[in-house]
KEFI-52640 format. One line per 8 residues: number of its first residue (from 1); their letters; for each residue x, y, z of N, C-alpha, C. Coordinates in steps of 0.02 Angstrom, whole numbers. Layout:
KEFI-52640
NUM> A> X Y Z X Y Z X Y Z ~ ...
//
This chain:
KEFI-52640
1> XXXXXXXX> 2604 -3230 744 2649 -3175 745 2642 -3131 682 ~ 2642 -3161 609 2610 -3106 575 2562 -3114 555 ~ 2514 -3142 580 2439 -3116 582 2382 -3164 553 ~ 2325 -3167 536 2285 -3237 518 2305 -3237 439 ~ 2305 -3177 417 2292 -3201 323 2403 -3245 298 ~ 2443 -3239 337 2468 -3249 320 2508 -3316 308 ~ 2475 -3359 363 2461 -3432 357 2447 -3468 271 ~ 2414 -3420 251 2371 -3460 194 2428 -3456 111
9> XXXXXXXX> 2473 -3420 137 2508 -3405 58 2553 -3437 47 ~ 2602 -3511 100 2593 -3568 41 2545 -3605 14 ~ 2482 -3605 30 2443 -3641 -27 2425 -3594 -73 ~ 2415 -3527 -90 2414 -3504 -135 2466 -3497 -197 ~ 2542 -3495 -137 2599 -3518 -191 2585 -3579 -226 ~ 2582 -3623 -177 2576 -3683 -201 2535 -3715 -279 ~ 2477 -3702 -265 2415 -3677 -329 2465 -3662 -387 ~ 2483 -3583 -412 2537 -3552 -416 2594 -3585 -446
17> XXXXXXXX> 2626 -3605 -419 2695 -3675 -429 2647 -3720 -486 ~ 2616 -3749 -460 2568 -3816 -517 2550 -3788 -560 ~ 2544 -3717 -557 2496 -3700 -624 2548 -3674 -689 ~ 2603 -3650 -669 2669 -3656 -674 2708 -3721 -706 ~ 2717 -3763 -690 2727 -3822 -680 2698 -3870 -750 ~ 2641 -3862 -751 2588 -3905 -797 2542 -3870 -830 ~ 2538 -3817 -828 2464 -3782 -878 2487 -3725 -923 ~ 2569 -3718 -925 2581 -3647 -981 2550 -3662 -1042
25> XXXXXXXX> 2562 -3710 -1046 2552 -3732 -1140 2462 -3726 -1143 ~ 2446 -3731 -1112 2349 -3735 -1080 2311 -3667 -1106 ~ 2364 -3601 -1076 2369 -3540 -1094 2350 -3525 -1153 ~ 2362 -3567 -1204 2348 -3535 -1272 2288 -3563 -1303 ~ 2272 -3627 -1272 2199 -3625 -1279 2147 -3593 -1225 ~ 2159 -3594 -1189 2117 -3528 -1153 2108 -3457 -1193 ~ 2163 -3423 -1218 2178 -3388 -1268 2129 -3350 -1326 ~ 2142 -3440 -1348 2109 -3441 -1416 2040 -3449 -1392
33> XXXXXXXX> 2005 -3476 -1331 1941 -3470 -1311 1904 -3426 -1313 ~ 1955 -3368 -1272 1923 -3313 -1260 1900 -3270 -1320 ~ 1970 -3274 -1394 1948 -3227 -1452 1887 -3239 -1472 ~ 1887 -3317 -1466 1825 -3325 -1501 1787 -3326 -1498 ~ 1773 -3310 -1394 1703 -3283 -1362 1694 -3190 -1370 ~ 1748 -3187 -1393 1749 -3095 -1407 1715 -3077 -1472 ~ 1731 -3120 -1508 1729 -3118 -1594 1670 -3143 -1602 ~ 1619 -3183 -1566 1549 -3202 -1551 1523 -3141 -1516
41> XXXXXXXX> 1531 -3117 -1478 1497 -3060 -1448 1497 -3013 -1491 ~ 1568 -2970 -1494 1561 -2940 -1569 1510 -2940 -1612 ~ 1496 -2989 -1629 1443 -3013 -1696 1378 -2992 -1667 ~ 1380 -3018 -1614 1287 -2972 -1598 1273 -2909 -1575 ~ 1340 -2859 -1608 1335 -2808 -1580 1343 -2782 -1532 ~ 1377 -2822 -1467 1376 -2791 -1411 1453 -2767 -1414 ~ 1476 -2717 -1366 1534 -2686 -1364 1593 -2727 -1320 ~ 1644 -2751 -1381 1681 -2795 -1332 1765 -2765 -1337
49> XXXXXXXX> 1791 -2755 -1296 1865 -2734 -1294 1906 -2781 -1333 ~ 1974 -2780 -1345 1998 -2803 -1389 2023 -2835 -1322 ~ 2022 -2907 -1355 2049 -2980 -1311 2103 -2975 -1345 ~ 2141 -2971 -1264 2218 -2988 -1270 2254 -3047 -1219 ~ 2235 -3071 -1174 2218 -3118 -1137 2180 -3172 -1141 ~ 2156 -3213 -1087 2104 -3253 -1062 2037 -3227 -1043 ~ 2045 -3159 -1037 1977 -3144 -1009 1958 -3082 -1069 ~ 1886 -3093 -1060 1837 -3030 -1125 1786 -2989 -1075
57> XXXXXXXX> 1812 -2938 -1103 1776 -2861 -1064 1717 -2842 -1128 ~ 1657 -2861 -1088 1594 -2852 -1128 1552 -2801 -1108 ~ 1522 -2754 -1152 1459 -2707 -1105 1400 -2730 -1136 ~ 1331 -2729 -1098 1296 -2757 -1121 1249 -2686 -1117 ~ 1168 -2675 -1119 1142 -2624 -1113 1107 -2645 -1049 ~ 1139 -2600 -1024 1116 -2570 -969 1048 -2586 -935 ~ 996 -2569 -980 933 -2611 -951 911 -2671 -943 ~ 980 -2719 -962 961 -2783 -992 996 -2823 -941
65> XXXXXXXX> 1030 -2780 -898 1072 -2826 -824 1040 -2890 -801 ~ 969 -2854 -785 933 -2897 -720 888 -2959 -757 ~ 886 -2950 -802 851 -2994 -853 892 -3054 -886 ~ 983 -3008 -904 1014 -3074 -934 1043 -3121 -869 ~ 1053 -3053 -822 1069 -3116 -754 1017 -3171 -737 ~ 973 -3158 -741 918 -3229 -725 924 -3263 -775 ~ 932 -3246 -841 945 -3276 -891 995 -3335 -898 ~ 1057 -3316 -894 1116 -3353 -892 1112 -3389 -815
73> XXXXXXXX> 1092 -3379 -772 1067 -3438 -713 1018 -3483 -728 ~ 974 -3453 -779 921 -3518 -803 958 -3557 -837 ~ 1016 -3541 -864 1051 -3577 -911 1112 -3637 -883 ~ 1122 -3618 -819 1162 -3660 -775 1253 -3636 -797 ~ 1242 -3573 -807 1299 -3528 -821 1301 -3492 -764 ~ 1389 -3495 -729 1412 -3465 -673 1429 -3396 -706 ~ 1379 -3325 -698 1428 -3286 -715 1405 -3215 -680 ~ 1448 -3174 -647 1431 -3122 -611 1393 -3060 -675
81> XXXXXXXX> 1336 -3043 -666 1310 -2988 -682 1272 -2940 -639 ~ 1334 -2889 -616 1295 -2837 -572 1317 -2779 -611 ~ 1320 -2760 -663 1317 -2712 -702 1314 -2724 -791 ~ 1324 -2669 -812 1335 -2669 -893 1388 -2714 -907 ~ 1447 -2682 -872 1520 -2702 -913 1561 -2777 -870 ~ 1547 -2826 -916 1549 -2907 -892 1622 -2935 -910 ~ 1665 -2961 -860 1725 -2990 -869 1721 -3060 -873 ~ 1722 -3099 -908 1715 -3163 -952 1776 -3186 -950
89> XXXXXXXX> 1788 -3251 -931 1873 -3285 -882 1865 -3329 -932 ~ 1912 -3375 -983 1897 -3449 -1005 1978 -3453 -958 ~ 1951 -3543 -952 2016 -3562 -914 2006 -3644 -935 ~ 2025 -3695 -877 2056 -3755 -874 1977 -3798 -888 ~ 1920 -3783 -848 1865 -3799 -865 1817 -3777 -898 ~ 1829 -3748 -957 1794 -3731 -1002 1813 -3719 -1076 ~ 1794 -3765 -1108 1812 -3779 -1173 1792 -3765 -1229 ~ 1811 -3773 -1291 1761 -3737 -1347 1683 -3741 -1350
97> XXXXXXXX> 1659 -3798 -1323 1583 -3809 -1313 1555 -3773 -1268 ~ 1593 -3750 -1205 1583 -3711 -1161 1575 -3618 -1187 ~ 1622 -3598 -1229 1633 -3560 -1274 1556 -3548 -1310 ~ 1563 -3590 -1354 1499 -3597 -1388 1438 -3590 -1365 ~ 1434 -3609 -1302 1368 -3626 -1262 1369 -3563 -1222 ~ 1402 -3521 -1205 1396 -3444 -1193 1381 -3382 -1234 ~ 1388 -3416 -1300 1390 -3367 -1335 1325 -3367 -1376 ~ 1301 -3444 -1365 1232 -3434 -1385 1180 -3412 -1352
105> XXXXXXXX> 1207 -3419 -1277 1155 -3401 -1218 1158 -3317 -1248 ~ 1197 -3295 -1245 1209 -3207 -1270 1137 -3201 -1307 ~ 1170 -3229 -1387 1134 -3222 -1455 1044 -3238 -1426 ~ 1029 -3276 -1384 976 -3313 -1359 939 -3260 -1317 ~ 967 -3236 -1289 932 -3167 -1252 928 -3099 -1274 ~ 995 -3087 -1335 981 -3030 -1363 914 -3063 -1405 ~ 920 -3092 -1416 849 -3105 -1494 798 -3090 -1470 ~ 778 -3128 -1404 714 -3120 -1371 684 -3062 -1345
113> XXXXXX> 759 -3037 -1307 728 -2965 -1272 732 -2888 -1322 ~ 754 -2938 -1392 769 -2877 -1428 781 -2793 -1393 ~ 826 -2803 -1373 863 -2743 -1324 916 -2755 -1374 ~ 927 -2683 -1414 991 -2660 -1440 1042 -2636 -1400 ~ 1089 -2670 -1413 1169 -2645 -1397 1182 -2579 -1423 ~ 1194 -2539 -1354 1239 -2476 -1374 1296 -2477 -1401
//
């Protein structure tokens, strides 16, 4: 009666409720993940918005899309690159090592492809 998608939004509440429930305090290390994947990017020059959240708004150069995307898949890093400007999530599974280990993959491909950041 109202329709197929609307079946599905108590389990999305649900999700939602738990995350609620058990992960506020979680929030601030996610947080602090993200500055410090901003404040790493930063450093190699690439253009990063000011992290105010969990997630970091990165631009990378432009010619360097198709190259760091194979890149960071060789690396066994989940991360969408279909343009310059990259939204970077830290959350529940990913931790300062995880942090770290992204940010070297960065430093690791700018060095090589020596492609300067606009």
């Amino acid at each position: 009666m109202l329709g197929g998608t609307m079946r599905q939004v108590g389990v999305l509440a649900a999700a939602g409720l738990y995350a609620l429930e058990n992960n506020v305090e979680r929030l601030a290390v996610d947080h602090a993940n993200a500055e410090r994947l901003g404040k790493g990017l930063a450093a190699l020059g690439l253009q990063v918005e000011p992290v105010q959240t969990n997630m970091v708004f990165v631009t990378i150069p432009a010619a360097s899309v198709e190259g760091f995307a194979k890149h960071v898949d060789a690396q066994g890093i989940k991360m969408l690159v279909h343009g310059p400007r990259l939204r970077l999530v830290t959350h529940l599974d990913l931790d300062a090592a995880g942090v770290d280990k992204v940010a070297a993959t960065f430093a690791a491909f700018f060095a090589k492809s020596a492609v300067a950041a606009d």
